[in-house]
mmCIF entry with sequence, helices, sheets and N, C-alpha, C, O atoms, coordinates in Angstrom:
data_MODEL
# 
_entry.id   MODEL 
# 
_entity.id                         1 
_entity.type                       polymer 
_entity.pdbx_number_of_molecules   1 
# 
_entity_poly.entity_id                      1 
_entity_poly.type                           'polypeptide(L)' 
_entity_poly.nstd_linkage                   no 
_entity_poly.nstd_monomer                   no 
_entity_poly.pdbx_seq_one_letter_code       
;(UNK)(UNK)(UNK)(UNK)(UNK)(UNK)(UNK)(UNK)(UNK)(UNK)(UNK)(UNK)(UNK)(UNK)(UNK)(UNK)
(UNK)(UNK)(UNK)(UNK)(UNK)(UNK)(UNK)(UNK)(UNK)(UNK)(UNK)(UNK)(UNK)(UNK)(UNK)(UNK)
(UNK)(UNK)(UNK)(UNK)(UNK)(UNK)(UNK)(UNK)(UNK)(UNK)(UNK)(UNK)(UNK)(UNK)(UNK)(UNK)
(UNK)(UNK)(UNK)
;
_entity_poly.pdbx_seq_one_letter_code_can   XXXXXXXXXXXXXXXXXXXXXXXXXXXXXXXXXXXXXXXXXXXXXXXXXXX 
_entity_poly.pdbx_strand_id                 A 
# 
loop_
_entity_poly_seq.entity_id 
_entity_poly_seq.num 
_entity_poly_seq.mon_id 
_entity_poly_seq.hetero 
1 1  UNK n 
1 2  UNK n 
1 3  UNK n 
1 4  UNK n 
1 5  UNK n 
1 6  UNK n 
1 7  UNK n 
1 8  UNK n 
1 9  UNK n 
1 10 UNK n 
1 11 UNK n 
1 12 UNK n 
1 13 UNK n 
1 14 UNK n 
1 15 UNK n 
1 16 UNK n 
1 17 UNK n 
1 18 UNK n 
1 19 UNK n 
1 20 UNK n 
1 21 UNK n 
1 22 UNK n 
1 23 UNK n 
1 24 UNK n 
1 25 UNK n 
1 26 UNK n 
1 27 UNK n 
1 28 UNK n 
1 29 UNK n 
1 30 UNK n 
1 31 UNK n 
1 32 UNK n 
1 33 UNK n 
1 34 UNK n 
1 35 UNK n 
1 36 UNK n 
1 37 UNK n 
1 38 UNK n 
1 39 UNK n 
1 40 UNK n 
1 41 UNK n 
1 42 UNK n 
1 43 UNK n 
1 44 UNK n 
1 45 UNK n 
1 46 UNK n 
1 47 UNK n 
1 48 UNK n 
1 49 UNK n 
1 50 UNK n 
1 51 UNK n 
# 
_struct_asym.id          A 
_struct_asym.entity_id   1 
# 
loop_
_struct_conf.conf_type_id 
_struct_conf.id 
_struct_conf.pdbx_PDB_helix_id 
_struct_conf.beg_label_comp_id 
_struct_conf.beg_label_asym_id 
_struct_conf.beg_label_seq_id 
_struct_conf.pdbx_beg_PDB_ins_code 
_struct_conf.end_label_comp_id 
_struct_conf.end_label_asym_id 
_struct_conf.end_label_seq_id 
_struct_conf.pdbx_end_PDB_ins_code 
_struct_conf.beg_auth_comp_id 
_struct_conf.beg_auth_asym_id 
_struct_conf.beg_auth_seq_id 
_struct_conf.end_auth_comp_id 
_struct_conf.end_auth_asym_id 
_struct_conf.end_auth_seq_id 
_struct_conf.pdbx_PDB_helix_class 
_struct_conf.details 
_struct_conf.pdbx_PDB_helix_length 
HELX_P HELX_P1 AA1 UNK A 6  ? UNK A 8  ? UNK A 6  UNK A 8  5 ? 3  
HELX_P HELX_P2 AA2 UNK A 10 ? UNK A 49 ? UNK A 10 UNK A 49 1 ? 40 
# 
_struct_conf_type.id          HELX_P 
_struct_conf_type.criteria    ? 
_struct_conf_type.reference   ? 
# 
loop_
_atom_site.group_PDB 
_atom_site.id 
_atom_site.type_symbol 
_atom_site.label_atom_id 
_atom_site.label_alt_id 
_atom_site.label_comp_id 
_atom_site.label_asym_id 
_atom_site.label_entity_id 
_atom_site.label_seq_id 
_atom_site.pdbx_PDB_ins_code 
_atom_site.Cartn_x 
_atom_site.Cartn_y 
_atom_site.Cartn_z 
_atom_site.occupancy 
_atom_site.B_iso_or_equiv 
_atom_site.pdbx_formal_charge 
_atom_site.auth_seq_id 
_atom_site.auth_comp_id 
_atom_site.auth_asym_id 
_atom_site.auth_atom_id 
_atom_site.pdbx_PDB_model_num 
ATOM 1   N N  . UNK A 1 1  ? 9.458   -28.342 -20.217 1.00 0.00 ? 1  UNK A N  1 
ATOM 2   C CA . UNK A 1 1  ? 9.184   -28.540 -18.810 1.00 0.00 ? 1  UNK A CA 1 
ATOM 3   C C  . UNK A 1 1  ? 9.765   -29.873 -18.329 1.00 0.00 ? 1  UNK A C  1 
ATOM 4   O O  . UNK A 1 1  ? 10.483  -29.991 -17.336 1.00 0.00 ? 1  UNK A O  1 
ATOM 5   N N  . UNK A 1 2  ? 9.399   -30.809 -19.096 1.00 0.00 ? 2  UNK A N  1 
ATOM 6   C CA . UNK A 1 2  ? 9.782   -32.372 -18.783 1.00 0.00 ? 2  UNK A CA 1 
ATOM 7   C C  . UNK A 1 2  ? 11.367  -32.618 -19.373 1.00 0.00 ? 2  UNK A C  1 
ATOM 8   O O  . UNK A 1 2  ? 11.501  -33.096 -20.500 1.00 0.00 ? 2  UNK A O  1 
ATOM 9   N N  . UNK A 1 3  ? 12.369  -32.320 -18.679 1.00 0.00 ? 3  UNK A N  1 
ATOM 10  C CA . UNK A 1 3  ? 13.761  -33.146 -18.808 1.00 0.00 ? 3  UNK A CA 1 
ATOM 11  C C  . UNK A 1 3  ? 14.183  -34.045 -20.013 1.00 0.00 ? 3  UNK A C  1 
ATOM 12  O O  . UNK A 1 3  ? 13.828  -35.223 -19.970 1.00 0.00 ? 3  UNK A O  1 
ATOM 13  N N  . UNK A 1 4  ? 14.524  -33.838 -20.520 1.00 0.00 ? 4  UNK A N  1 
ATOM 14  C CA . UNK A 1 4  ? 15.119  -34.800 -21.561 1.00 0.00 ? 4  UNK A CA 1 
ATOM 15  C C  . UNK A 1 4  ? 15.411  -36.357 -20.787 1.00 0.00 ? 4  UNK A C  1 
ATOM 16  O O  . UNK A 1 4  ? 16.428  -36.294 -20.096 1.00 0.00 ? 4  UNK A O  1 
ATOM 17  N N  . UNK A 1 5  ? 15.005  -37.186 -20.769 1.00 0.00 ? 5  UNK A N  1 
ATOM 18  C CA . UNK A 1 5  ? 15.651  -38.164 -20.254 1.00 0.00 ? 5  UNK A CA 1 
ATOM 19  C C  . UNK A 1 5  ? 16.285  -39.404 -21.435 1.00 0.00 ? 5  UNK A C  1 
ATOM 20  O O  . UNK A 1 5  ? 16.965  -40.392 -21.159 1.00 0.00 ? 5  UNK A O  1 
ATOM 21  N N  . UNK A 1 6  ? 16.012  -39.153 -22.197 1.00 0.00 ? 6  UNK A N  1 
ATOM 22  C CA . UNK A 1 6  ? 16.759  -39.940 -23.470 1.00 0.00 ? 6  UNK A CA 1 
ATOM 23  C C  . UNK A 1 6  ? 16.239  -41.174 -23.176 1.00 0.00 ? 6  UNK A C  1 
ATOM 24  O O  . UNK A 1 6  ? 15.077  -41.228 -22.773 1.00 0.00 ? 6  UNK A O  1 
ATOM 25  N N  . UNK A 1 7  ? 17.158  -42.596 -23.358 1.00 0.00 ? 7  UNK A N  1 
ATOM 26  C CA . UNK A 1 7  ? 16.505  -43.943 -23.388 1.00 0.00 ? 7  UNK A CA 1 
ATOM 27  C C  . UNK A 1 7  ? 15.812  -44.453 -22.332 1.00 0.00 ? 7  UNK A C  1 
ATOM 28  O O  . UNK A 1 7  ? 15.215  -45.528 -22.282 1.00 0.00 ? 7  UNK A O  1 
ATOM 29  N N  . UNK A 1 8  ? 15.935  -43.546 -21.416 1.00 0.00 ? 8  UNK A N  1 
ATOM 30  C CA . UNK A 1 8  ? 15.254  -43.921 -20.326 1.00 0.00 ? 8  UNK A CA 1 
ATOM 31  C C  . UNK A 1 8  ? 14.623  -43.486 -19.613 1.00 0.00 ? 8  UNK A C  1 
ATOM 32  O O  . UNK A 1 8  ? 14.696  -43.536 -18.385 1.00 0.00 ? 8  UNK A O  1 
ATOM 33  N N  . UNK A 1 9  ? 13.467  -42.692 -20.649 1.00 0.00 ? 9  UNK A N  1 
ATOM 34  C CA . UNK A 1 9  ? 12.379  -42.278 -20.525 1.00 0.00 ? 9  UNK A CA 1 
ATOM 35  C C  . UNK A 1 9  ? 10.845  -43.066 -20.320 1.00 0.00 ? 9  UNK A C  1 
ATOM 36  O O  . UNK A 1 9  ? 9.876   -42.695 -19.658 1.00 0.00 ? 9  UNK A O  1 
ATOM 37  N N  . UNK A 1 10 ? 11.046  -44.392 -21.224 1.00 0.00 ? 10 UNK A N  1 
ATOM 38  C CA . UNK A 1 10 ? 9.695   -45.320 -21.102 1.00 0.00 ? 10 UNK A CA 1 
ATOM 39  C C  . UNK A 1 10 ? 9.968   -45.478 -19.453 1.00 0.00 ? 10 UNK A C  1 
ATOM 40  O O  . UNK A 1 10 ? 9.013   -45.235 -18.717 1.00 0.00 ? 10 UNK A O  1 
ATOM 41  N N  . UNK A 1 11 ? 11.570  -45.982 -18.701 1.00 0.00 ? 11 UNK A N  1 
ATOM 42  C CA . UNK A 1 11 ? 11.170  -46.236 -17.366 1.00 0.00 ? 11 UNK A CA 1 
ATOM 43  C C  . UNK A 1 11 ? 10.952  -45.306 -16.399 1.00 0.00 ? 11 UNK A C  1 
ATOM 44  O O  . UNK A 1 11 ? 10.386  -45.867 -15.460 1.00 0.00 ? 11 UNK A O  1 
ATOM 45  N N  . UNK A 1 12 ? 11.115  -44.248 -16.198 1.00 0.00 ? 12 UNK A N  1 
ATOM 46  C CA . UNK A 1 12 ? 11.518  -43.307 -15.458 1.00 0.00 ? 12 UNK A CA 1 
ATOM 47  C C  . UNK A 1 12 ? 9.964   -42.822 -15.758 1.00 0.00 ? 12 UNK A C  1 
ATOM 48  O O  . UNK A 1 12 ? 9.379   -42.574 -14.703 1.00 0.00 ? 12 UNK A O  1 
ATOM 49  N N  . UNK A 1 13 ? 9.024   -42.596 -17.129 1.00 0.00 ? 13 UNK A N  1 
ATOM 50  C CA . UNK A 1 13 ? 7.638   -42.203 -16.738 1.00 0.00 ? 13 UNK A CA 1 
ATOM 51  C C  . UNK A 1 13 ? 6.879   -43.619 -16.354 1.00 0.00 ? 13 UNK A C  1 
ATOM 52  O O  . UNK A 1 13 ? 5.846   -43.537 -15.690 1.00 0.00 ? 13 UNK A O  1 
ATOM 53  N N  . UNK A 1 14 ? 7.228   -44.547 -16.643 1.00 0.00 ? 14 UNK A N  1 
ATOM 54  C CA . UNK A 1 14 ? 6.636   -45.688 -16.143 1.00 0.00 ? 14 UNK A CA 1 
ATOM 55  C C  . UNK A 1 14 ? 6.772   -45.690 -14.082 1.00 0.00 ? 14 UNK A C  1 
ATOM 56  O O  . UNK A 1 14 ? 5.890   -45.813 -13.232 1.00 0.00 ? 14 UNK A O  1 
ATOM 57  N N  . UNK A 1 15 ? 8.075   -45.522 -13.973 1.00 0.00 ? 15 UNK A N  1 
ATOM 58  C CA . UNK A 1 15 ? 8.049   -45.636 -12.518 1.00 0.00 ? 15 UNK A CA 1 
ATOM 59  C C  . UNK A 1 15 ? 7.291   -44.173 -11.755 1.00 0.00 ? 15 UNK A C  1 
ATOM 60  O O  . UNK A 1 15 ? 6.899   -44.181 -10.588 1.00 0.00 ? 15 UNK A O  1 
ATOM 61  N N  . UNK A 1 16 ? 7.206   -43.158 -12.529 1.00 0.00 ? 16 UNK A N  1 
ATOM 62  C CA . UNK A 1 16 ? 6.280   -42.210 -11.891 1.00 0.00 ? 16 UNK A CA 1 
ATOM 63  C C  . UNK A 1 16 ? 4.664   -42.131 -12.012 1.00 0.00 ? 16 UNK A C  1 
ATOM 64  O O  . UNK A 1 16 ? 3.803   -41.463 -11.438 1.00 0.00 ? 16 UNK A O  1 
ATOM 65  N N  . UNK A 1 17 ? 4.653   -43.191 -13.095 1.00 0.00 ? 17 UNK A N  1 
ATOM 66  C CA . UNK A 1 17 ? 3.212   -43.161 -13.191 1.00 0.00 ? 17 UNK A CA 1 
ATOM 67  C C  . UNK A 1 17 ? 2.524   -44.800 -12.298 1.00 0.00 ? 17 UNK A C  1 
ATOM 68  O O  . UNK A 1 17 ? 1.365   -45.078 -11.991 1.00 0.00 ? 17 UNK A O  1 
ATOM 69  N N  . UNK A 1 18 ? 3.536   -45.422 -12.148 1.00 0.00 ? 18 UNK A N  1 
ATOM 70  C CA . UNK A 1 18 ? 3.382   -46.845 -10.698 1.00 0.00 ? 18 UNK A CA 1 
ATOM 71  C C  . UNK A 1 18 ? 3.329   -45.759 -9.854  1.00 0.00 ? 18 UNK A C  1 
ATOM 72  O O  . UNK A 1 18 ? 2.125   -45.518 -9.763  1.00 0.00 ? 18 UNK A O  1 
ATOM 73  N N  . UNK A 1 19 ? 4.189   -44.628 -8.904  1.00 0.00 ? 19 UNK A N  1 
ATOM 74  C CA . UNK A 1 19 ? 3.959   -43.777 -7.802  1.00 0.00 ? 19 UNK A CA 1 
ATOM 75  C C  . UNK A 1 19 ? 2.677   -43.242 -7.942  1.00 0.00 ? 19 UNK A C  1 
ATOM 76  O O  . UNK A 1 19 ? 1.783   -43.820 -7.324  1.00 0.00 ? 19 UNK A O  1 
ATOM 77  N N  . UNK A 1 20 ? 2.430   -42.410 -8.518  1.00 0.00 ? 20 UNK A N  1 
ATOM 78  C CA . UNK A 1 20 ? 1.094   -41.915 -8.493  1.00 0.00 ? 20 UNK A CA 1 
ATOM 79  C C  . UNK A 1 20 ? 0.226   -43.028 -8.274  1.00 0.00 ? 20 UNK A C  1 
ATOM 80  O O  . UNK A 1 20 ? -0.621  -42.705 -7.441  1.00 0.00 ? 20 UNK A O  1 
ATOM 81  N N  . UNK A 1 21 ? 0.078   -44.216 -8.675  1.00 0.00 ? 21 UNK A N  1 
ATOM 82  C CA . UNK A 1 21 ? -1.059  -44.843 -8.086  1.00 0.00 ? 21 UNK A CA 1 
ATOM 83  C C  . UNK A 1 21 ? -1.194  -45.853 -7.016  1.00 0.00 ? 21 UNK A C  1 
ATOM 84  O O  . UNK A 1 21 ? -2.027  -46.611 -6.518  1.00 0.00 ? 21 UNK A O  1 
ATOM 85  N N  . UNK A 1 22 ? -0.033  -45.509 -6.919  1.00 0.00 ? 22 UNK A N  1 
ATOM 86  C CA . UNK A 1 22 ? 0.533   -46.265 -5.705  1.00 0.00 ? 22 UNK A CA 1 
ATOM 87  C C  . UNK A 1 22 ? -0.280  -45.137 -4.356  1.00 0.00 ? 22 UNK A C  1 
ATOM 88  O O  . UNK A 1 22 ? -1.130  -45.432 -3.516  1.00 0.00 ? 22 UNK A O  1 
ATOM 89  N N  . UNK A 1 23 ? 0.302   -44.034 -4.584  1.00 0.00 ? 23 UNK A N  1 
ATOM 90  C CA . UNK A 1 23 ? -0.105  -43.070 -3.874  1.00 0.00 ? 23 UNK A CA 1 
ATOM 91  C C  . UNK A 1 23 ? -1.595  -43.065 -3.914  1.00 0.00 ? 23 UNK A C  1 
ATOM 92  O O  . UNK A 1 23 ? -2.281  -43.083 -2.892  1.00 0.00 ? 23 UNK A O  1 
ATOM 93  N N  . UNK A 1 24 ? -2.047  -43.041 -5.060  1.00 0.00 ? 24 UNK A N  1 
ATOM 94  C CA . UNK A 1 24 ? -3.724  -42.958 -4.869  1.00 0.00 ? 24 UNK A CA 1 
ATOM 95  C C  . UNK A 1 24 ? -4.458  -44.122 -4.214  1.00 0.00 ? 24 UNK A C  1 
ATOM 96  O O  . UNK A 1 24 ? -5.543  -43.888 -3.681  1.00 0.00 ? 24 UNK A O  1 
ATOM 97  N N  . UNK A 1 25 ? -3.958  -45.350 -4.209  1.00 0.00 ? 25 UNK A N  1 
ATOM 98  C CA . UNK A 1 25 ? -4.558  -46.411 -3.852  1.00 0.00 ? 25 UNK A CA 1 
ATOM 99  C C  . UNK A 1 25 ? -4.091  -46.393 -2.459  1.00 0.00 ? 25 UNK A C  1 
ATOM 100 O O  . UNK A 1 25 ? -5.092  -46.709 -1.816  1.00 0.00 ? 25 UNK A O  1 
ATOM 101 N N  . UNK A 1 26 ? -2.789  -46.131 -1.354  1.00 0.00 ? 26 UNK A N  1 
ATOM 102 C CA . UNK A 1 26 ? -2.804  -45.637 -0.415  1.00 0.00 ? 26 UNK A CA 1 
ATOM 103 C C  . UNK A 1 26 ? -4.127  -44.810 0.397   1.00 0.00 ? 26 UNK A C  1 
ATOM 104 O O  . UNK A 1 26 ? -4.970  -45.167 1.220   1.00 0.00 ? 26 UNK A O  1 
ATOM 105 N N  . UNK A 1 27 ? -3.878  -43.781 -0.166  1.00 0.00 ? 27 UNK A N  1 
ATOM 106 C CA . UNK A 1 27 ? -4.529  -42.416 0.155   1.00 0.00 ? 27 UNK A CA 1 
ATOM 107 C C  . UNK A 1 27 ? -5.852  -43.115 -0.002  1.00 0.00 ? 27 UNK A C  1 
ATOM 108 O O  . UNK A 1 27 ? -6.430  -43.485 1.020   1.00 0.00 ? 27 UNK A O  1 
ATOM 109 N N  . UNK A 1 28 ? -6.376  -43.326 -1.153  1.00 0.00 ? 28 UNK A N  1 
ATOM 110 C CA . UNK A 1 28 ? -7.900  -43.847 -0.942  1.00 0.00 ? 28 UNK A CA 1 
ATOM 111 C C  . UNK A 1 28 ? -7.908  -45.669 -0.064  1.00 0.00 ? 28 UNK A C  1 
ATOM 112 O O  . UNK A 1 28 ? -9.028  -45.801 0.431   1.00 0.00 ? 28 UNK A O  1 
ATOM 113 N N  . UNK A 1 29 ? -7.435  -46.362 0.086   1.00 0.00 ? 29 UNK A N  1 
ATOM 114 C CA . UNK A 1 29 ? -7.673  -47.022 1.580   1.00 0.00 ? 29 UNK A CA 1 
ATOM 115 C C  . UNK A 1 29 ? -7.694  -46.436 2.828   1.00 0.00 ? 29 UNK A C  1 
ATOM 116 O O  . UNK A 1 29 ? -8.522  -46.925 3.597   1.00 0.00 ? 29 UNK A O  1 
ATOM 117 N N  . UNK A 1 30 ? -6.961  -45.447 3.289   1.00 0.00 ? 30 UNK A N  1 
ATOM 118 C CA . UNK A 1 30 ? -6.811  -44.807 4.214   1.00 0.00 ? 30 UNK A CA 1 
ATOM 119 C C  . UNK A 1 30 ? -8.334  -43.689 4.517   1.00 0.00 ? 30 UNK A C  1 
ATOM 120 O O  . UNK A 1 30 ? -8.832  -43.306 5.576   1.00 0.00 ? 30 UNK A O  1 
ATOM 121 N N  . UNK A 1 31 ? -8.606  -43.510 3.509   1.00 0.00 ? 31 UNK A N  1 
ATOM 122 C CA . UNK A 1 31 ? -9.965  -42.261 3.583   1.00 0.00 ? 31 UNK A CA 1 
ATOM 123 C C  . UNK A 1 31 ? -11.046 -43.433 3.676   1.00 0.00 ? 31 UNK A C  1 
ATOM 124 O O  . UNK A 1 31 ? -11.988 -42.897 4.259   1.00 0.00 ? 31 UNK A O  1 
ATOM 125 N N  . UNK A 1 32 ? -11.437 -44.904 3.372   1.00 0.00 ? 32 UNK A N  1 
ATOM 126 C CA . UNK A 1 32 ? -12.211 -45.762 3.140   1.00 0.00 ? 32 UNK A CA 1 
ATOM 127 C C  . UNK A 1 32 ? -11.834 -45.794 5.129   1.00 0.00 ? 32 UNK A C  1 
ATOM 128 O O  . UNK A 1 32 ? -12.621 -45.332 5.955   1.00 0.00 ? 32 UNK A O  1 
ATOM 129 N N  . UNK A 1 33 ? -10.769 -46.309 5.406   1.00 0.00 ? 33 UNK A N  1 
ATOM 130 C CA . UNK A 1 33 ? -10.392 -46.342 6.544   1.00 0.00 ? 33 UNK A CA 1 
ATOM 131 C C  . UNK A 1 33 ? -10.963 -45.827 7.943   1.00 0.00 ? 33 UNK A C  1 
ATOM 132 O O  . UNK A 1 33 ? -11.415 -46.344 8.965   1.00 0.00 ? 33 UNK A O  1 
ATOM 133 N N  . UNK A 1 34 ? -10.692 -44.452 7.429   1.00 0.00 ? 34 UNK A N  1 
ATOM 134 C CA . UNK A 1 34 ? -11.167 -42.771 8.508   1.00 0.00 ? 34 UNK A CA 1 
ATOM 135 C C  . UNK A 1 34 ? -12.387 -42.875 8.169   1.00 0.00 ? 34 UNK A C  1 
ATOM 136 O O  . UNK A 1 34 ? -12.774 -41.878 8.778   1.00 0.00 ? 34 UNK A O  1 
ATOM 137 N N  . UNK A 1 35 ? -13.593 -43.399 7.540   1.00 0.00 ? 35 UNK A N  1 
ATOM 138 C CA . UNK A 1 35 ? -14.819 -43.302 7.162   1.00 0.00 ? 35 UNK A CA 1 
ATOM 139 C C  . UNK A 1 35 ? -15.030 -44.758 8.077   1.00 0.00 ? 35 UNK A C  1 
ATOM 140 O O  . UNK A 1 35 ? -15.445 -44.589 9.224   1.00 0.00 ? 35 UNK A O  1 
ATOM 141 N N  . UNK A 1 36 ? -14.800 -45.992 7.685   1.00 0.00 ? 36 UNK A N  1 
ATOM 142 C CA . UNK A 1 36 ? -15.306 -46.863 8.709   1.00 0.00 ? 36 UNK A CA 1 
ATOM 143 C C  . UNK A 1 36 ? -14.797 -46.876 9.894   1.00 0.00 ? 36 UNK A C  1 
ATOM 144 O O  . UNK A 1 36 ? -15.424 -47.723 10.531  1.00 0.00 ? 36 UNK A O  1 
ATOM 145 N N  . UNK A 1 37 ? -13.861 -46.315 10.654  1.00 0.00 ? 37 UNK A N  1 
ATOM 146 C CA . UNK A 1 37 ? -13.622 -46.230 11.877  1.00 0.00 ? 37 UNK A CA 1 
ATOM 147 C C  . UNK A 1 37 ? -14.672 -44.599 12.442  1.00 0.00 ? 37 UNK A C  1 
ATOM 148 O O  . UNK A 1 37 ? -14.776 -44.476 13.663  1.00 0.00 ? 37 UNK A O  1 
ATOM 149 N N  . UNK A 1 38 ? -15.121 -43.875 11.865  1.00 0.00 ? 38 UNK A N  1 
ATOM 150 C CA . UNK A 1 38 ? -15.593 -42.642 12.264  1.00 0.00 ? 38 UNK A CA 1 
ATOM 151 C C  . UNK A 1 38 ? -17.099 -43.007 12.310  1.00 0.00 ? 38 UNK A C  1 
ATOM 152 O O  . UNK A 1 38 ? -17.924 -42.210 12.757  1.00 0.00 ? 38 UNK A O  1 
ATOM 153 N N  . UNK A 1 39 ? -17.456 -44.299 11.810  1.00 0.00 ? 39 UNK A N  1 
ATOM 154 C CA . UNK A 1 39 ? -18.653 -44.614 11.594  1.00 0.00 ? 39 UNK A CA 1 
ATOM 155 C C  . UNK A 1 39 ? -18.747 -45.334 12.791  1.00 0.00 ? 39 UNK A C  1 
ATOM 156 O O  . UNK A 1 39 ? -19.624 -45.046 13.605  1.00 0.00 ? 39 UNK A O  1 
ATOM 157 N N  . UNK A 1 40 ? -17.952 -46.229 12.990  1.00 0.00 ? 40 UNK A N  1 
ATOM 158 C CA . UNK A 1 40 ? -17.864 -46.961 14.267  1.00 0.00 ? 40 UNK A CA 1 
ATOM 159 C C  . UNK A 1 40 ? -17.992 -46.261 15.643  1.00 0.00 ? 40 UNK A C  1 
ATOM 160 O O  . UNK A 1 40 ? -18.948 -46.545 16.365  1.00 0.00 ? 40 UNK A O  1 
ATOM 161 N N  . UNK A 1 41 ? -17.192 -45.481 15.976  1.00 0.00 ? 41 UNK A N  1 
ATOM 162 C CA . UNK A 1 41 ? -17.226 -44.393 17.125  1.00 0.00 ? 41 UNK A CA 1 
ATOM 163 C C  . UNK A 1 41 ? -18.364 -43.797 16.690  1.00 0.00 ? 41 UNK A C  1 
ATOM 164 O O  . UNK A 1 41 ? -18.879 -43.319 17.701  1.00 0.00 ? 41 UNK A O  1 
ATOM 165 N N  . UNK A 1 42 ? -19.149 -43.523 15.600  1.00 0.00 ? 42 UNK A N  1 
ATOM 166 C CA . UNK A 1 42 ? -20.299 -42.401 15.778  1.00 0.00 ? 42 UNK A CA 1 
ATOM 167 C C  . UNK A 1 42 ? -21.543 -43.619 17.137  1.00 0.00 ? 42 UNK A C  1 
ATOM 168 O O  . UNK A 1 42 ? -22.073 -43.410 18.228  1.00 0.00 ? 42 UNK A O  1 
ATOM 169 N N  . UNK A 1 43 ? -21.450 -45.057 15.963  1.00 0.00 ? 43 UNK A N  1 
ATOM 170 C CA . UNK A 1 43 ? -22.329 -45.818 16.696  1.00 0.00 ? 43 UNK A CA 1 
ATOM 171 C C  . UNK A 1 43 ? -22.662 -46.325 18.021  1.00 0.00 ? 43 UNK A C  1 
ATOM 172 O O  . UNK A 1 43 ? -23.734 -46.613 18.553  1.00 0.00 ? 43 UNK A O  1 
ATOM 173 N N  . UNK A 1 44 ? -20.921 -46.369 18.573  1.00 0.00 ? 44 UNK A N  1 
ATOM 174 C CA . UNK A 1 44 ? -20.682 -46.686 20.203  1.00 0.00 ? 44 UNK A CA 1 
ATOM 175 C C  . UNK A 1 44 ? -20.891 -45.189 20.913  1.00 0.00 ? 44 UNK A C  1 
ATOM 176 O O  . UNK A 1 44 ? -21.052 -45.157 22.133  1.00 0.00 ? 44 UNK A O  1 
ATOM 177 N N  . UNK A 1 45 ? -20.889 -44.500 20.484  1.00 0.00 ? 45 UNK A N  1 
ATOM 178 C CA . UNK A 1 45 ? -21.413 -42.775 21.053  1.00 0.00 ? 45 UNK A CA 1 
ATOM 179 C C  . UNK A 1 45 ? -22.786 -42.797 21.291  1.00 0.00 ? 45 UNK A C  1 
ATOM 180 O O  . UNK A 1 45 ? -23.479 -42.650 22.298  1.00 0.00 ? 45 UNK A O  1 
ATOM 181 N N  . UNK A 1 46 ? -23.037 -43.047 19.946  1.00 0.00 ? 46 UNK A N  1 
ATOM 182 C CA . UNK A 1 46 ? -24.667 -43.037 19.890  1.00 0.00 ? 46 UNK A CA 1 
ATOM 183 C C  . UNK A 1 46 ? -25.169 -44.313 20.870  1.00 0.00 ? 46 UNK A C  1 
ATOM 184 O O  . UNK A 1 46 ? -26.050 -43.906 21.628  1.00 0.00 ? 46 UNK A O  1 
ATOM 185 N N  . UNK A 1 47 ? -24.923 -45.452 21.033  1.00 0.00 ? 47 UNK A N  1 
ATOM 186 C CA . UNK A 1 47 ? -25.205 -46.069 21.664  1.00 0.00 ? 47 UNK A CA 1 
ATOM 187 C C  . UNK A 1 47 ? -25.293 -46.183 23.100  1.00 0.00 ? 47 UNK A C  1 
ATOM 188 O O  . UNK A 1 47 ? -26.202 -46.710 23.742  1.00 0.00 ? 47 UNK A O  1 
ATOM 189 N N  . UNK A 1 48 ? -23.823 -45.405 23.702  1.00 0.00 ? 48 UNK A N  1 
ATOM 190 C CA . UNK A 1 48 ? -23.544 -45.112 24.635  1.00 0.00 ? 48 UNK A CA 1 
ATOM 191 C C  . UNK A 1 48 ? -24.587 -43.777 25.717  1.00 0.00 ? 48 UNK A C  1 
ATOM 192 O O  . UNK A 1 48 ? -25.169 -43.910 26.794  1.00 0.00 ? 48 UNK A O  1 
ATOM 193 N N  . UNK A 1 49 ? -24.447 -42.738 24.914  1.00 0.00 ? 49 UNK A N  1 
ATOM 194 C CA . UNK A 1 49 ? -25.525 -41.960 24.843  1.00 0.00 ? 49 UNK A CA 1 
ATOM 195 C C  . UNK A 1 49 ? -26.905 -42.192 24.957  1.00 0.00 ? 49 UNK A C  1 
ATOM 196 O O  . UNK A 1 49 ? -27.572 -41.272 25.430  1.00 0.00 ? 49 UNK A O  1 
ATOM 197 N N  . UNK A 1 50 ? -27.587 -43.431 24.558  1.00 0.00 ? 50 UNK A N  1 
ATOM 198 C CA . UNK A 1 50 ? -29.030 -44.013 24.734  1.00 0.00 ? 50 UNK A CA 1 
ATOM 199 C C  . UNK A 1 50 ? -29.289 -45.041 25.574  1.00 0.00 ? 50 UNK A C  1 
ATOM 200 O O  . UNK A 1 50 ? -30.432 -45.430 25.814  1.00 0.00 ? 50 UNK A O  1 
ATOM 201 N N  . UNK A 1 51 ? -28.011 -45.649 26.179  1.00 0.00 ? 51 UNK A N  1 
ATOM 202 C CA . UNK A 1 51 ? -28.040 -46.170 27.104  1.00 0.00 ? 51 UNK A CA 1 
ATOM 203 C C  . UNK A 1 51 ? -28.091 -47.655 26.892  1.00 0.00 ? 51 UNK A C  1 
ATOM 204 O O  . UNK A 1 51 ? -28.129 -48.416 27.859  1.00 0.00 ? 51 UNK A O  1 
# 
């Protein structure tokens, strides 16, 4: 399945395995993100709403 990459294999899975967490640490700031901004608007709603 995985390509032969010969000597330059330590870098080539090294630089895909930096992407992947590159990507995950993205992706999970961004969801930390959409959770405190959705929390925020719930409160000025709610607030707004009670006057």
């Amino acid at each position: 399945m995985i390509p032969d990459l010969g000597r330059y294999a330590t870098e080539v899975l090294s630089a895909y395995g930096v992407t992947v967490l590159l990507l995950a640490a993205v992706t999970g700031q961004s969801w930390r993100r959409y959770r405190r901004l959705k929390a925020q608007m719930d409160d000025a709603e709610r607030s707004r709403r009670d006057g």
